[in-house]
C-alpha positions in Angstrom: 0.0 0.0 0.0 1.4 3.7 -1.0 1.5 6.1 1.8 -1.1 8.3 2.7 -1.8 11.2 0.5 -4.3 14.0 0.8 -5.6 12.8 -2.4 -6.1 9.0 -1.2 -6.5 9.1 2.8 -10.1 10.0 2.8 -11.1 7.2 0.5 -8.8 4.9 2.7 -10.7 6.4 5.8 -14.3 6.0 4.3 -14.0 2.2 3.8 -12.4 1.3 7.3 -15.2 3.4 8.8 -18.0 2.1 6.6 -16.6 -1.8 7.4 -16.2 -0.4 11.4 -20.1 0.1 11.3 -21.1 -3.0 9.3 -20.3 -4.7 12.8 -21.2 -1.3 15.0 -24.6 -0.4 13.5 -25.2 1.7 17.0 -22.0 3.9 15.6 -23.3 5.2 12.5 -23.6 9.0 14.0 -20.2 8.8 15.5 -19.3 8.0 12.1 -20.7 10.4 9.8 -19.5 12.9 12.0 -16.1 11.4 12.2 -15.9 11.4 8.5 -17.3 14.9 7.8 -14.0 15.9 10.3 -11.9 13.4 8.6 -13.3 15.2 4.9 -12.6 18.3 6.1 -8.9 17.6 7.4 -8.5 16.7 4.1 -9.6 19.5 2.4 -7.4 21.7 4.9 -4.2 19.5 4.7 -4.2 20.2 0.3 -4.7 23.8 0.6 -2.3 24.0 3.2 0.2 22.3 0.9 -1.2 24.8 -1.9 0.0 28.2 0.3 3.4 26.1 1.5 4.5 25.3 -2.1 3.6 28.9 -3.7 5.8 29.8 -0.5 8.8 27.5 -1.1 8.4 28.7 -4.8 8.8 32.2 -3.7 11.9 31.9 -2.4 15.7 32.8 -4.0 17.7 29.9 -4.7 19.7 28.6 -1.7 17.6 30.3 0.9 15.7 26.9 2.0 15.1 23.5 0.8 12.9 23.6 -1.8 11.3 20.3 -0.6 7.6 20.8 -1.7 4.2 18.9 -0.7 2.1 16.6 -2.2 -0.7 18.4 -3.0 
């Protein structure tokens, strides 16, 4: 399995929790709201990387390591 990715960890997330409540039918609130957190997370962790690598980009040669983000 690749590493997590903000493009593939919600998927990854989504069927763990979905399989977690085929057995815990009495969790199904707990997880919708766990995976509207887990969705959002997401969403936060890609623009992050957005703003980090226009940053990084930004910057005259030398100055850091220009290590950027999966976005």
């Amino acid at each position: 399995m690749d590493a997590p990715t903000p493009d593939n960890a919600y998927p990854i997330i989504k069927d763990m929790a979905l399989c977690y409540v085929e057995h815990h039918p009495e969790e199904l609130d707990n997880c919708r709201k766990f995976l509207a957190d887990m969705q959002y997370l997401t969403l936060q962790c890609k623009e992050f990387a957005a703003m980090y690598n226009e940053y990084i980009s930004s910057m005259p040669p030398g100055f850091v390591t220009k290590k950027k983000l999966k976005p």
